[in-house]
C-alpha positions in Angstrom: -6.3 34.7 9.2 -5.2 32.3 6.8 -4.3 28.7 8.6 -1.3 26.6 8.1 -1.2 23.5 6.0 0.4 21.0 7.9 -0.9 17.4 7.0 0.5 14.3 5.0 -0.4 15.7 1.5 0.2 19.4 1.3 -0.7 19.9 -2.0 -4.9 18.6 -1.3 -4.8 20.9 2.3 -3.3 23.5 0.2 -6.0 24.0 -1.9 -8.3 23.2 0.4 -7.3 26.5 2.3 -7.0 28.7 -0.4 -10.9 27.2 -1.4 -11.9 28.1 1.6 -10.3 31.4 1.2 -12.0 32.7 -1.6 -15.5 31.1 -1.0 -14.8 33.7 2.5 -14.1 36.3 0.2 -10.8 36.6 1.6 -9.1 37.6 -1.9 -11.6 39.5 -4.6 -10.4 39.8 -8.1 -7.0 38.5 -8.1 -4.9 36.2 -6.1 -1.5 37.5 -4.7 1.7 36.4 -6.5 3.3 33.2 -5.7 6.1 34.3 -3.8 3.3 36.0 -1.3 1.3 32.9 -1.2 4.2 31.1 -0.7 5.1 33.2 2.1 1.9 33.7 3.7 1.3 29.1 3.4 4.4 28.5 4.7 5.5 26.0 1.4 7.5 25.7 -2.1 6.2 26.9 -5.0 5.4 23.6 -6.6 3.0 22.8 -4.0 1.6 25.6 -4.4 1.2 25.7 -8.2 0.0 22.1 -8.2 -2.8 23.8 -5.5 -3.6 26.1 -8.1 -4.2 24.1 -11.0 -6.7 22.0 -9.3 -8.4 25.3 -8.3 -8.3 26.1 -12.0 -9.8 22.8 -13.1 -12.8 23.6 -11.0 -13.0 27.2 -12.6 -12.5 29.0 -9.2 -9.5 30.5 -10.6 -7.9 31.5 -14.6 -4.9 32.2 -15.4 -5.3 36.0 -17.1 -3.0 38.6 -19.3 0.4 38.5 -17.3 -0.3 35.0 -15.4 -1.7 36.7 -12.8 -5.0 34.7 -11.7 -8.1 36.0 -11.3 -10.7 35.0 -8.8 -14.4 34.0 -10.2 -17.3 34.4 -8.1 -18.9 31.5 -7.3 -22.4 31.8 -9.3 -19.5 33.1 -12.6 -18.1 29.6 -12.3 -18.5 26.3 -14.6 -21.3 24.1 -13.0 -19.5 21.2 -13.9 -16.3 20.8 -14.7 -14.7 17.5 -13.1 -16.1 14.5 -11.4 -14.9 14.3 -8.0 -15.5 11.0 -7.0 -12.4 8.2 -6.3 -13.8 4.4 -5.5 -11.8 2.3 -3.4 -12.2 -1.7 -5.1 -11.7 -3.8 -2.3 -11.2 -7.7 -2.5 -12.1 -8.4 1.3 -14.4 -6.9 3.4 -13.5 -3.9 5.7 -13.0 -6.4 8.9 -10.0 -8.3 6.8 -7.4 -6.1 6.0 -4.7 -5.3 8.2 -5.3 -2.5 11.1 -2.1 -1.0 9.4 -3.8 -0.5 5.4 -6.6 0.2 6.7 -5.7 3.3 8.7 -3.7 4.3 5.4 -7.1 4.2 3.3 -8.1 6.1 6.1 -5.3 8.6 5.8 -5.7 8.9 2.3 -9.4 9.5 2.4 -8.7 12.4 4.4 -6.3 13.9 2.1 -8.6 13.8 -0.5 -11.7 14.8 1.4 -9.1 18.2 2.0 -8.7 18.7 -1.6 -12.4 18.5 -2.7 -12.8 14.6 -3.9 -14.8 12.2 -2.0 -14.3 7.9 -1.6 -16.8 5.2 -2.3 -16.3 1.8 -0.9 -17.2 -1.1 -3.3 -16.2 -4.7 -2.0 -15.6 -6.9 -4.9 -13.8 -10.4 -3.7 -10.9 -11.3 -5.5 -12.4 -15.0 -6.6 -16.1 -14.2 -7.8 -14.7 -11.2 -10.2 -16.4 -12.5 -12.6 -19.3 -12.1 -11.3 -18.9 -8.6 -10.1 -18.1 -6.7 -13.3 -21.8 -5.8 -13.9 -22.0 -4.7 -10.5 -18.6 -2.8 -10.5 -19.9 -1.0 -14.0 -23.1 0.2 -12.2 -21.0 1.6 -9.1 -18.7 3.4 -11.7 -21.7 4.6 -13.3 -23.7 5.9 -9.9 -21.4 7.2 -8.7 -19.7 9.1 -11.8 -16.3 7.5 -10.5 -13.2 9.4 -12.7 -10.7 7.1 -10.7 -10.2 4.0 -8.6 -7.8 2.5 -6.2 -7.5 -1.3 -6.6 -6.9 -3.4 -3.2 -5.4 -6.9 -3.0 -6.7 -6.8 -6.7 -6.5 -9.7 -9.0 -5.0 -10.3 -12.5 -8.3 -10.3 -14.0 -9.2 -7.5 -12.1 -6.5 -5.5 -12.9 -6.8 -6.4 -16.9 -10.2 -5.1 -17.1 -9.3 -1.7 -15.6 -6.5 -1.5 -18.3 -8.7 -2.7 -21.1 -11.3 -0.6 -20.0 -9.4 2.5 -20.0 -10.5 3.7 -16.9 -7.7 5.3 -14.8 -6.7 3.3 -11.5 -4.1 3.0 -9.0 -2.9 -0.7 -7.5 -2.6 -0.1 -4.2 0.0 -3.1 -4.3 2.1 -4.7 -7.3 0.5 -4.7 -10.9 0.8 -8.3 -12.8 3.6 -8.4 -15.9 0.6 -8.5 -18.2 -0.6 -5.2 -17.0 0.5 -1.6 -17.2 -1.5 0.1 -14.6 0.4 2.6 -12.4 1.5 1.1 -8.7 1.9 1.6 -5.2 4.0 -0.9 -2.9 6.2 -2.5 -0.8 9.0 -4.3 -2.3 8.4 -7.1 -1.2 11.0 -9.0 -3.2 13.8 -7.2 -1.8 12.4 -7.5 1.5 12.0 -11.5 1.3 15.6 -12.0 -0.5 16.8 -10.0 2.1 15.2 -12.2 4.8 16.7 -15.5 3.2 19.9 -13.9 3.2 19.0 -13.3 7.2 18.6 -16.6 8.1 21.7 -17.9 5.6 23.8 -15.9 7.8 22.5 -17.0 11.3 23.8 -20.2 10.2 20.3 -21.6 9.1 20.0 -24.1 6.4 16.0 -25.5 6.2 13.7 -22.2 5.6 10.0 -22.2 4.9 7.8 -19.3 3.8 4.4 -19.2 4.6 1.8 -17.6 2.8 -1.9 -17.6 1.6 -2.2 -19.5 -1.7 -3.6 -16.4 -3.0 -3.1 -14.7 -6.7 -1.6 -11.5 -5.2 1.1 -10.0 -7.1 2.8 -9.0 -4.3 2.9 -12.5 -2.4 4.2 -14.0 -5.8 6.8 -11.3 -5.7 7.6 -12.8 -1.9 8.1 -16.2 -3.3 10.4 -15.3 -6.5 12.5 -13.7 -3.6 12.8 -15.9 -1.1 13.5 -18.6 -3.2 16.4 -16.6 -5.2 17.8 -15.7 -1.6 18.0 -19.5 -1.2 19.3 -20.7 -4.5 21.7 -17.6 -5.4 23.7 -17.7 -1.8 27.0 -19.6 -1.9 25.3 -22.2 0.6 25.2 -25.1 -1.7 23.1 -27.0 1.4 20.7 -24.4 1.9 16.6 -25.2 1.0 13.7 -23.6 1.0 10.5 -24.5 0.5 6.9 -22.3 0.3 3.5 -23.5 2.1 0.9 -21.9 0.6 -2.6 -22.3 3.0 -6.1 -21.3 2.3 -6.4 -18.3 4.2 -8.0 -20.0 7.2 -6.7 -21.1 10.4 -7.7 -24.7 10.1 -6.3 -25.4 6.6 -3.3 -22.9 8.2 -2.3 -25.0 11.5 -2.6 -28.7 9.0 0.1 -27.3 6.5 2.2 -26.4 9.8 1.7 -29.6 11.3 2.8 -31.8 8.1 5.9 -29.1 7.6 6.7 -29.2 11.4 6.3 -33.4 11.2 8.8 -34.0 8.5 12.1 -35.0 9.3 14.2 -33.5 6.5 12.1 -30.8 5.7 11.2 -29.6 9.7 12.3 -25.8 9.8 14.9 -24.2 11.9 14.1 -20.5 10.3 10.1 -19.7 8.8 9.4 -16.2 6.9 5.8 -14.8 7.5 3.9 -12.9 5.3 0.7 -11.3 6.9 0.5 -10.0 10.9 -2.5 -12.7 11.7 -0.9 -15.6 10.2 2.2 -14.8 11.9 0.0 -14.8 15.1 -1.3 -17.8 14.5 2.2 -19.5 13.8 3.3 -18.2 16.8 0.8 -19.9 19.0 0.7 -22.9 17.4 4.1 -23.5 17.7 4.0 -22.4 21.4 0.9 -24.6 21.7 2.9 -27.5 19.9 5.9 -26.9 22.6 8.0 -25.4 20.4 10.0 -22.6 21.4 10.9 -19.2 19.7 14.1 -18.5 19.0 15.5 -21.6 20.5 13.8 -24.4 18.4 12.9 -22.2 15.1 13.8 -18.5 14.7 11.2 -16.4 13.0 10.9 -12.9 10.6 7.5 -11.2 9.6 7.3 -9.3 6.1 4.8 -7.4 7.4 5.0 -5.9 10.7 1.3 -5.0 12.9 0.6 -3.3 16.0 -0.1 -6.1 17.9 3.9 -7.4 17.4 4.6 -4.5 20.0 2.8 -7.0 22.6 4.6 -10.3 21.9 6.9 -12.1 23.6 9.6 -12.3 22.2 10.2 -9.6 20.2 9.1 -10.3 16.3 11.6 -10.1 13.8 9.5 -8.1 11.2 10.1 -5.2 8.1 8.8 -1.5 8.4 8.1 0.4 6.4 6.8 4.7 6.9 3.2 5.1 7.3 3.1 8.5 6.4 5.6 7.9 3.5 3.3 5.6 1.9 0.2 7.6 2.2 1.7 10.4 0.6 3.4 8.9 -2.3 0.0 7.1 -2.9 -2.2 10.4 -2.5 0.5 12.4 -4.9 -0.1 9.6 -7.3 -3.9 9.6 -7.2 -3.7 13.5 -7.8 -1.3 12.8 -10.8 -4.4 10.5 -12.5 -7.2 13.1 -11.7 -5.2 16.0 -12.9 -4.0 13.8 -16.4 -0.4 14.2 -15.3 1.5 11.5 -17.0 1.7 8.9 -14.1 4.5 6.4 -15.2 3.1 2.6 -15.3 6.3 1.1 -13.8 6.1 0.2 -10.2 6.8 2.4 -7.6 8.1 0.7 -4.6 8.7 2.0 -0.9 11.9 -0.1 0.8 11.5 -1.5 4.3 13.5 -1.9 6.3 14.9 -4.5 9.2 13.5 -4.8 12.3 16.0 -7.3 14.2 14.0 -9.0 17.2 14.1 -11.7 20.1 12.6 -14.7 17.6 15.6 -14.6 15.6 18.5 -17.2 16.9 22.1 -17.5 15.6 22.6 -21.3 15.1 26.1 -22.7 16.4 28.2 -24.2 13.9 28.1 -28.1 12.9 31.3 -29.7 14.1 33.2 -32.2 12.0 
């Protein structure tokens, strides 16, 4: 008895049932008609046909006289007809990205495994690129990669995966210089937004910590942050950025000096990744200072581990399974050379209010 699809990307279990259907011998000759497949799968017919092309593509299927679709044998088929193989570029190792990416590279693995591609893993970090293209061009090679996913990838990166011609997906925001088709939060919406919060609450000094990094995405962060600040009507309003070197000691330094300064001490700090907005959090408890009551605090990016805080973090969310969807549909859209737009796509979060957000009483005159 044919099974149901029911995962994240129907199209990849889709097809992966009906493969399994006719390697069982299950149908001979021809396929039934759409409307019976339809029926019998329990989806649309879009799915469906986008199922059936990729079926095609690996010559299990053609299309005959009358579009109906016969059904070829396994030893009848093409030996070769697509290279299945997607490589995930990664600019830290495994251990450093967030629990929440990392289960949706899972996720997405999976629902690629179900339609008949498997994942490589290359690490290439961000700031000795230059040194890894020989490397990356061998893994390519090996592995007869027809696609990759780029993570936390660089500008340089990026351009030599245009330039190159090879087709790949940024699994975050794509540089102005490049035209590479994307997959993110938008995280300038979600920082403007959080400006805006903290405007509101009656909060005038705001700081925005981040890694000094050359992620798209975290520049994004800054451009809207700082246009929350400078285009609200609070003429008195500042803002300013600290940009650390992605460790806890350089971290806790910039901190110090910002929390030190007499005009330019915080009463409202935006977050960016889950463990620096740990380690804020303690060293400001560590330092005496409390949350909300002394300085409020948002994270852009939310984590598991804010679900055991106290207080509640003020953070943005955005749909797991959303995400992992639109970025499996897009992958599928390279490998079946559907016209995949190059503008960026870009999932909204939204607003998680929390405990670490305080509404400041108004200055008396």
């Amino acid at each position: 008895m044919l099974q149901i699809p029911k995962r994240i990307s129907l199209i990849s279990e889709t097809a992966s049932i009906l493969r399994d259907g006719i390697n069982k011998g299950y149908w001979q000759g021809n396929l039934p008609g759409e409307r019976i497949l339809c029926d019998q799968l329990h989806i649309s017919r879009p799915t469906l046909r986008a199922a059936l092309s990729l079926l095609q593509k690996e010559g299990m299927i053609r299309v005959t006289h009358g579009k109906r679709r016969k059904v070829f044998p396994a030893e009848d088929r093409p030996r070769s007809v697509q290279n299945r193989m997607i490589g995930l570029i990664i600019n830290k190792s495994i251990s450093q990205i967030s629990p929440l990416t990392f289960q949706i590279l899972m996720e997405v693995r999976h629902h690629l495994h179900l339609g008949g591609f498997e994942t490589e893993i290359f690490i290439s970090p961000t700031q000795e690129f230059r040194h890894q293209r020989l490397k990356l061009e061998n893994f390519i090679e090996k592995h007869s990669v027809s696609c990759c996913i780029l993570l936390l990838s660089s500008e340089e990166q990026q351009k030599w995966f245009f330039q190159k011609g090879i087709p790949a997906l940024v699994f975050g925001s794509c540089y102005p210089s490049v035209k590479l088709p994307s997959l993110d939060v938008d995280n300038y919406a979600v920082c403007h937004h959080a400006a805006g919060i903290f405007l509101g609450r009656g909060h005038r000094r705001l700081a925005f910590i981040r890694s000094d990094n050359r992620i798209a995405g975290d520049r994004a962060s800054t451009e809207g942050f700082m246009d929350g600040i400078t285009q609200s009507p609070h003429a008195d309003a500042n803002g300013i950025v600290i940009r650390h070197k992605d460790t806890r000691r350089d971290l806790i330094r910039r901190l110090d000096k910002l929390l030190d300064s007499e005009d330019q001490c915080p009463t409202g700090i935006l977050t960016s990744r889950p463990l620096e907005t740990l380690m804020v959090v303690m060293h400001l408890l560590k330092r005496g200072i409390t949350i909300p009551e002394d300085i409020s605090l948002i994270a852009r990016d939310r984590d598991y581990s804010f679900n055991f805080l106290e207080p509640k973090i003020a953070h943005y969310a955005y749909p797991r399974d959303l995400f992992s969807r639109r970025l499996t549909r897009v992958i599928l859209q390279l490998l079946d050379n559907v016209t995949v737009y190059t503008r960026r796509n870009l999932i909204l979060s939204d607003f998680k209010d929390g405990e670490s957000l305080h509404t400041l009483e108004p200055v008396k005159e």
